[in-house]
N, C-alpha and C positions, 0 to 999 in steps of 0.2 A: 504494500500500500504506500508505503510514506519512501519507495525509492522509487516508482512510478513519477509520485508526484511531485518528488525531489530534484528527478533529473527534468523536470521544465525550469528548473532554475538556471541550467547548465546551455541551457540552448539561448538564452538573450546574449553569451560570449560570442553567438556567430555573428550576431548585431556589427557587433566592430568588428569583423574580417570583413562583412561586404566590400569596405570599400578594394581592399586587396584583392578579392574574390573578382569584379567586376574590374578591377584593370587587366588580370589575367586570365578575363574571361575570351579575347581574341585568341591567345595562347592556344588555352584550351580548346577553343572551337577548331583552331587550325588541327591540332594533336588527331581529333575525333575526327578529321574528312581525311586524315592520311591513315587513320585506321582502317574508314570505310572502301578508301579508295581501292585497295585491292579487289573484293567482292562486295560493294554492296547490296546485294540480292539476297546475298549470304546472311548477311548483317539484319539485313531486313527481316528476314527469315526466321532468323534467332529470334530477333526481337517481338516477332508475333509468340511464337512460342512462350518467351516471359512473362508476356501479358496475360498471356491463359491461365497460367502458374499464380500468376498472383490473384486472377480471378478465383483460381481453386482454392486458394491459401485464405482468403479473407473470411471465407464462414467459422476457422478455425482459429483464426486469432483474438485474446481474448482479454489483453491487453495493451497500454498506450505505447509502449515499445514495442511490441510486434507490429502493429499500426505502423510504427513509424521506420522501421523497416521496408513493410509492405512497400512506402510510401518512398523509400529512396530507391526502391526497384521501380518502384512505376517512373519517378523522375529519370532514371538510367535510359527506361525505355523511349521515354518521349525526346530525351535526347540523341540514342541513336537515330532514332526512326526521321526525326531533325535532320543529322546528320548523314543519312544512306542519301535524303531527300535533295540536299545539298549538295553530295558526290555527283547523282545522276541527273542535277540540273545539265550541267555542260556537256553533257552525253546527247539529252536531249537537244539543246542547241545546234551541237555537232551537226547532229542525224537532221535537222530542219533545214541547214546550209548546204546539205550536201544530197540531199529531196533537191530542193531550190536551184542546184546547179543544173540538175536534171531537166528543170522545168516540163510544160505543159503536153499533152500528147497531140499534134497537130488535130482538128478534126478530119478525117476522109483517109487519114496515112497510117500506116502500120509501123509501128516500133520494132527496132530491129529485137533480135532474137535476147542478145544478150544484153541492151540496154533495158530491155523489158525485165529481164531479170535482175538484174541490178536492183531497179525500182522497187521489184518486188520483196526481195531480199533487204531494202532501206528500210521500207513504208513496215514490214514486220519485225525487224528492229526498233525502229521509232513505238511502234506500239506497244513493247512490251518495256520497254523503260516508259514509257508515259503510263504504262498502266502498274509500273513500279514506282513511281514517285506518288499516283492517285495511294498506291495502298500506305505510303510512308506516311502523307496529308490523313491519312483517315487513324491509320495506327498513331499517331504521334498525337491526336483530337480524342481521342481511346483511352489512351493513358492519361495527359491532362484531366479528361472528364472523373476516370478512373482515385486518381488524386485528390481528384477535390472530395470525389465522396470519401474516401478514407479520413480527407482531414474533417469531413463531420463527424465520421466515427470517433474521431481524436477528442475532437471539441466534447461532443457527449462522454465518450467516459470518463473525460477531465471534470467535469460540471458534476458526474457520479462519485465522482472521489471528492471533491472538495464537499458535497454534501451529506458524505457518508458520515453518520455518528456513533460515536462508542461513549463508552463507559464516562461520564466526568473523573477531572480530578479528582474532584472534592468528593467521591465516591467511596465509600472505603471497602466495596466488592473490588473494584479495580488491583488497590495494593494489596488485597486479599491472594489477589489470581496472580498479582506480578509476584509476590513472597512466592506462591508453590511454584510456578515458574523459573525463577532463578539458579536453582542448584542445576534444572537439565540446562539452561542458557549458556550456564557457564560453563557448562563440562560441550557444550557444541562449540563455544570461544574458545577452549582449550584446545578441542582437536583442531581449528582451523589454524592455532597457532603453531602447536604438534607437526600439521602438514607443510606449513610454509618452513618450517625448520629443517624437517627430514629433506626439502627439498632444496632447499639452500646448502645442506651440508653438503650432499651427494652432487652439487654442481659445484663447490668449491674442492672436495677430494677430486672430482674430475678434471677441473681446469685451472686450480691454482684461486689463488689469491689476486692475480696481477687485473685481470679486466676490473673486481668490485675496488680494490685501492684504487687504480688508476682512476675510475668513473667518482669515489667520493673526494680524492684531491679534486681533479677538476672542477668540480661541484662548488668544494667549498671556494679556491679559486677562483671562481666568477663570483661566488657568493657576497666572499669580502672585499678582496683587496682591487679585483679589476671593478665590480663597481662603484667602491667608493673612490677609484684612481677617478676614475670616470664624470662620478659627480662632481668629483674636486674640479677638475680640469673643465666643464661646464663652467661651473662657477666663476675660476681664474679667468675663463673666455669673455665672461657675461661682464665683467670686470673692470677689462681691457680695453683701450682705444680703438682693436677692431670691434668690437662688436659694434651691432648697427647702435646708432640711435634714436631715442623713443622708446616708447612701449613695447617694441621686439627685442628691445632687450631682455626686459621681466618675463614678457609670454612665452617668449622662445626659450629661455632657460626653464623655468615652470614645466612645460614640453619636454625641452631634453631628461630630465630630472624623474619627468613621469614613466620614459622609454625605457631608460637605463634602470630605475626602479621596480619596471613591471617586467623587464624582459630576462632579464643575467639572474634573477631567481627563479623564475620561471623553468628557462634554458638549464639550470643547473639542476634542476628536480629531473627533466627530462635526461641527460646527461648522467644522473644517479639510479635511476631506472632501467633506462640502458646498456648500460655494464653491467646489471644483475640479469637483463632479461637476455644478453649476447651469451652466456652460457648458461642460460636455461634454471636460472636459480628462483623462478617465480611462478610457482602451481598455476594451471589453470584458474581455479577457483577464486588468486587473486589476481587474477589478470585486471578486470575492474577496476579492483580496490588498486590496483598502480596506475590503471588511469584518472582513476579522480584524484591522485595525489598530485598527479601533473597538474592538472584543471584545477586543484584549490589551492596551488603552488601559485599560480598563475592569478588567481581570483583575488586571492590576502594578497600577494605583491602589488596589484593595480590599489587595491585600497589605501593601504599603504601610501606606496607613489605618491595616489592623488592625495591625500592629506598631506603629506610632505610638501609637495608643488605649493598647495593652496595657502594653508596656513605657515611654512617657513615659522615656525615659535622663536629660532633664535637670531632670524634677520628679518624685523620687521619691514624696513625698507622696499623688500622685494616681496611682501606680501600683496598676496593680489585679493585680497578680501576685506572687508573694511571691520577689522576684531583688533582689539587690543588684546596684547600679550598674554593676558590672564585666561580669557578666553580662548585664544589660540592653542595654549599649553595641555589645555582641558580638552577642548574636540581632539587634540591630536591625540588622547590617551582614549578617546572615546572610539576616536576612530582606528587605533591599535586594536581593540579589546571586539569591535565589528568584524576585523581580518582575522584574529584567531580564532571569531567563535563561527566565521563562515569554513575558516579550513577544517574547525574541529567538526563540525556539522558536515560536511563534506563526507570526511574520514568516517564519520559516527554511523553513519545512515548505509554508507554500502559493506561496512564491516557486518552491522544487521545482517544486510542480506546475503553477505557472502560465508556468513557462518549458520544462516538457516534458523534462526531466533525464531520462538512464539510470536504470535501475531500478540500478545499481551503485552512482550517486551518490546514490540514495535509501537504501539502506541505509547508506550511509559515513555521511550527515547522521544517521541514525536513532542509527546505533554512539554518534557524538558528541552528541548532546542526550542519549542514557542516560547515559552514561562520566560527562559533566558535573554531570546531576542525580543521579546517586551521590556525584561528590564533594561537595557540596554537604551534602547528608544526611548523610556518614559525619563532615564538619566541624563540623556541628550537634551531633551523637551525641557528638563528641569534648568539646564547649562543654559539654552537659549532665553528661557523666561527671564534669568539675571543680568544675562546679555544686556536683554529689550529694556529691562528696567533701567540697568547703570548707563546704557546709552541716553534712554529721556533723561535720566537724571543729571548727567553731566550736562545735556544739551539745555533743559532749564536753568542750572544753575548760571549758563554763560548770561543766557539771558535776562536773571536778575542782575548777576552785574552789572550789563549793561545799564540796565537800567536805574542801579544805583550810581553809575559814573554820572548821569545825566548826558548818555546818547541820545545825539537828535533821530537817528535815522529809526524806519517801524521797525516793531518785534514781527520776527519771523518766528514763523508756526516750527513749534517742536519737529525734528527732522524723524521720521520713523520708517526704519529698518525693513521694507517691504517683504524682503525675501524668510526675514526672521518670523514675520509674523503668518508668511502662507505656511511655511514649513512648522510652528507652532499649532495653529488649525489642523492641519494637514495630521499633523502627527496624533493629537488628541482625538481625532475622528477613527485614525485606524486603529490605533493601542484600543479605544473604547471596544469597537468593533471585533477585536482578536480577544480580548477578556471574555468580554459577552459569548463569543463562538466557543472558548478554552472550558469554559462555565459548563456549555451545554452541553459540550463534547462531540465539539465539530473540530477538532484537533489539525486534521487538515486545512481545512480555512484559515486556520489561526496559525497555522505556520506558514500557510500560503502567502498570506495578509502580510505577517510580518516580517516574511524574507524577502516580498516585493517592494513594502517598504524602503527597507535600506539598498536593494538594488535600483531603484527608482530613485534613492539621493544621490547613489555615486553616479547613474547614468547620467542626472541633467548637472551635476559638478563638473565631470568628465566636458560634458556637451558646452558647459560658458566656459571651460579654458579651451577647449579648442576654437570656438567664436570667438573668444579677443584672439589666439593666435593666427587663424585664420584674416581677421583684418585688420591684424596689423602686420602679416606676413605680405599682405596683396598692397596695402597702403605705400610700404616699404620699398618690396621690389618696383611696385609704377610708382614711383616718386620721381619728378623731376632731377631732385641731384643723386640718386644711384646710379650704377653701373648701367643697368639694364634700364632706365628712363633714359637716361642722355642718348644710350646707343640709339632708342626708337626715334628720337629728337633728331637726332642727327643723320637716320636712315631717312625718314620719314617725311621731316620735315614737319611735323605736330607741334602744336604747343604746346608749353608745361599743365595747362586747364585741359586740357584734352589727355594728357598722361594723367592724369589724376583722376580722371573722370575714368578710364579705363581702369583705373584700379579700384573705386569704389564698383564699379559692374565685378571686376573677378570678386572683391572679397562678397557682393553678394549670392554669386555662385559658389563659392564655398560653402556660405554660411549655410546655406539653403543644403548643402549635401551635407551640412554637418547636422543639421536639423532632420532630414530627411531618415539620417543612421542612430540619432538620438530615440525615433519616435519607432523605427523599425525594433532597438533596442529594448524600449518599455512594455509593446506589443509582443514581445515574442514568446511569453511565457504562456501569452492566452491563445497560441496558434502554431502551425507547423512553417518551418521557413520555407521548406519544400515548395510552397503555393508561390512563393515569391520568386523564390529559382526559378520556380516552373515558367513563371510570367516574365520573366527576365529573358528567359531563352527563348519564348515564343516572340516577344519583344526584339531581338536579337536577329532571329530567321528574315523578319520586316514584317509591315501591317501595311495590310492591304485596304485599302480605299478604293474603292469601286474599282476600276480596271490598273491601278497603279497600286506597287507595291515601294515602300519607302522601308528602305532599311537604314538603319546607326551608321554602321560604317560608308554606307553611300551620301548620305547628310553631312556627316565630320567631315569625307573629303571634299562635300562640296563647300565646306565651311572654309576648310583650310586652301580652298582652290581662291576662292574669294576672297580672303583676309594677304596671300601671294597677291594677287593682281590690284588691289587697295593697295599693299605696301608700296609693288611697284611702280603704280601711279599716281603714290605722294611723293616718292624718290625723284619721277621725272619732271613735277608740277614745281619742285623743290629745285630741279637742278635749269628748270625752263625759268623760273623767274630770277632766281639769285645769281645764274652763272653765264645763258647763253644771252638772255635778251636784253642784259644789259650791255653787250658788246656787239648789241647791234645799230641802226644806223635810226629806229625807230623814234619815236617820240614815248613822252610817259604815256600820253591817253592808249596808243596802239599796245604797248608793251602790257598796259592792264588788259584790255580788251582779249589779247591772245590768251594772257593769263586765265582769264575769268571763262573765257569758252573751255581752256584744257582743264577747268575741274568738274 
């Protein structure tokens, strides 16, 4: 029950790889039409067969993870069946140009013997790849539709767990059933410990010691000393007379800060796993439990990170949040004690399942990771309320003085802390709401509630430091006095208001893709990404409008054929007025006039 509905926590991390997903989504596409390219028929072929299989497969699945398998087989299939459809476009064109060479049969005349054949032999070629590409259009419409229904199946048993109730706490049949339960719990902890041992021993008598030492130096390695070299040397940079000036200074370190924070711990979990798993020193049974050590390696490091980035407690300066020190000091331990207790919930929940626990100890454990990530929030809620108070507080007081100095200018309204008081709201509505469910014993809900909670702060935390660095990265680069503003000044012929104005247009396409993976982020626990991939790829093939097909890649190059013939016709409007037509024999009125026709 509670690792079903635990791993929809695990799937808003693919939120933030989109955007890597979707630059190396051309990659991909190209990979998948050199695979088909040998037989597509073949391919095809296969791919109907899949489709059946998982048609047979779905009456028997009975779970959100089998679901959600089913459902990256069906994606698989929609993308080959995509891509046979792709291989055998140019085949069909082929075969249309070279009908076309043939041309028409005279009427009254006879075709000679072997161009009739020819013909023949074209026109049923062309037909059977056209009636191959009809069946990839139908199969690859098969599986999308396919998908979608799995993902209601998803949606519904996700809505049936969250509204499943057991036992309350405050129950004392509950701790009745968890007390006789514990001695076989723990003697199933024991033997899973038992197996991971025996299987540990017998791959280090097999292969030595050197892969697990090598894989935890390394580990620790990146752990300590290269990323805190790393941070140092951001820092030193951030420091320094190169770095830019402005605001990319603070945001871009903040960024680097959050990279090197979330990724070299990360990397080092993966890297420690590794060398256990290269000689086979990790049971089937915990194969799992070492992937979500990776993925909660990964999850507390970002948490981490970003409270580092944001709050900085011991260089105010570069703080990008508007807290005094006291404050700062406080979320930062708040937000330590959020990253251990997501890794330890992490760890907790698939050790459950990978040691085959009572469904009684699964709910005991569920009770306590909610109870826990409550308190936690209502500690938070409590840090911010002091916040809110000592900020009005100081802010009136200025304003008494003022007005004991006898300032002439008006009193300005108490300044309040917008973001302090959504997130105050915010939080007393869910805490209220996971109490009341913990109460009833809706145990689910209540850990649902409260683990979306805190992935829902660090996602829009995450989401406004990459908007200030997104525009002040765009601000920057099209600035007048950079590198890259002067070159287009100088290429181009633009003026500084027009570089600038280009940079406010990029940073609002940034922000817009930062927005876009913010919001895909907070959705993704109440859906399957699969629907999105899927849309993305069908997206990708092109969309058809009535007899015309517009695809991504035929748009960007018309973009970039466009923004090529723009440049080169500020460069010659640029080189026509400043360089040739002044060395001509013209007057000013004619020299404008030329000018003002060539733009």
């Amino acid at each position: 029950m509670s690792s079903r509905l635990f791993s929809s926590f695990l799937r808003p991390l693919a939120g933030m790889m989109v955007c890597a997903w979707l630059g190396m989504a051309p990659v991909a596409l190209a990979q998948g039409n050199d695979a088909v390219d040998a037989d597509p028929i073949a391919q095809l072929a296969q791919a109907g067969k899949d489709l059946k299989q998982i048609q047979a497969s779905l009456d028997d699945a009975d779970t959100r993870d089998t679901l959600k398998t089913l459902s990256d087989r069906a994606l698989a299939v929609q993308r080959d069946a995509d891509a046979a459809r792709n291989a055998l476009q140019p085949q069909l064109d082929q075969m249309d140009a070279r009908v076309a060479q043939l041309g028409d049969v005279p009427e009254g005349t006879v075709e000679a013997r072997d161009i009739a054949l020819q013909r023949k032999t074209l026109n049923q070629q062309r037909s059977d790849i056209a009636s191959a590409i009809a069946r990839a259009k139908l199969l690859a419409g098969d599986a999308r539709q396919l998908g979608a229904d799995i993902e209601k199946m998803r949606v519904s048993q996700f809505s049936e767990e969250l509204a499943r109730k057991v036992n309350s706490p405050l129950s004392p049949s509950l701790w009745r059933q968890f007390a006789t339960h514990v001695p076989a719990d723990l003697g199933r902890l024991a033997s899973l410990y038992r197996q991971g041992e025996t299987t540990a021993r017998k791959a280090i008598a097999e292969h030595g010691w050197g892969a697990p030492l090598t894989g935890l130096v390394l580990a620790l390695l990146m752990f300590f000393p290269l990323r805190l070299w790393l941070r140092a040397a951001g820092r030193r940079y951030a420091a320094s007379e190169r770095a830019p000036d402005g605001r990319l200074r603070r945001s871009g370190l903040a960024v680097w800060l959050l990279a090197v924070g979330t990724l070299l711990p990360g990397f080092a979990a993966v890297v420690l796993v590794a060398s256990l798993d290269t000689i086979g020193a990790i049971p089937p049974r915990l194969e799992q439990l070492a992937l979500h050590f990776q993925v909660a390696t990964f999850v507390a490091a970002f948490i981490t990170a970003l409270s580092a980035c944001l709050l900085v407690p011991k260089r105010p300066s570069w703080r990008l949040l508007s807290l005094d020190d006291s404050a700062a000091w406080r979320l930062r331990k708040y937000a330590w004690g959020a990253a251990g207790l997501t890794f330890l919930s992490f760890l907790l929940v698939e050790i459950n399942r990978a040691s085959r626990t009572s469904e009684i100890t699964t709910v005991a454990v569920d009770g306590l990771i909610a109870i826990t990530y409550m308190a936690l929030i209502v500690a938070i809620l409590v840090s911010l309320a002091r916040l809110h108070r000592r900020q009005a507080d100081e802010a009136q007081a200025k304003l008494d003085a003022q007005a004991d100095a006898g300032a002439k200018q008006p009193k300005a309204p108490v300044r309040k802390s917008g973001w302090i008081v959504l997130a105050r709201l915010a939080g007393h509505v869910v805490v209220a709401a996971a109490v009341i469910a913990t109460l009833l014993g809706y145990l689910n809900l209540a850990l649902f509630v409260a683990q979306q909670l805190v992935w829902g702060a660090v996602v829009l935390l995450a989401a406004s430091l990459l908007l200030k660095f997104a525009d002040d990265l765009s601000l920057w680069v099209l600035s007048p006095t950079s590198r890259v503003g002067q070159s287009i000044v100088l290429t181009t012929g633009l003026n500084d208001a027009k570089v600038e104005q280009a940079g406010v247009l990029l940073s609002a396409v940034l922000r817009i893709g930062v927005i876009l993976l913010a919001v895909l982020a907070l959705t993704a626990p109440f859906g399957n990404l699969n629907a999105f991939f899927g849309a993305v790829d069908s997206l990708s093939n092109g969309l058809t409008i009535g007899t015309t097909t517009l695809r991504p890649s035929s748009v960007l190059y018309a973009v970039l054929a466009f923004l090529v013939v723009w440049a080169v016709m500020q460069a010659f409007q640029n080189w026509l007025t400043n360089t040739y037509l002044p060395k001509t024999d013209l007057d000013a009125g004619a020299r404008n006039s030329i000018s003002t026709v060539t733009r």
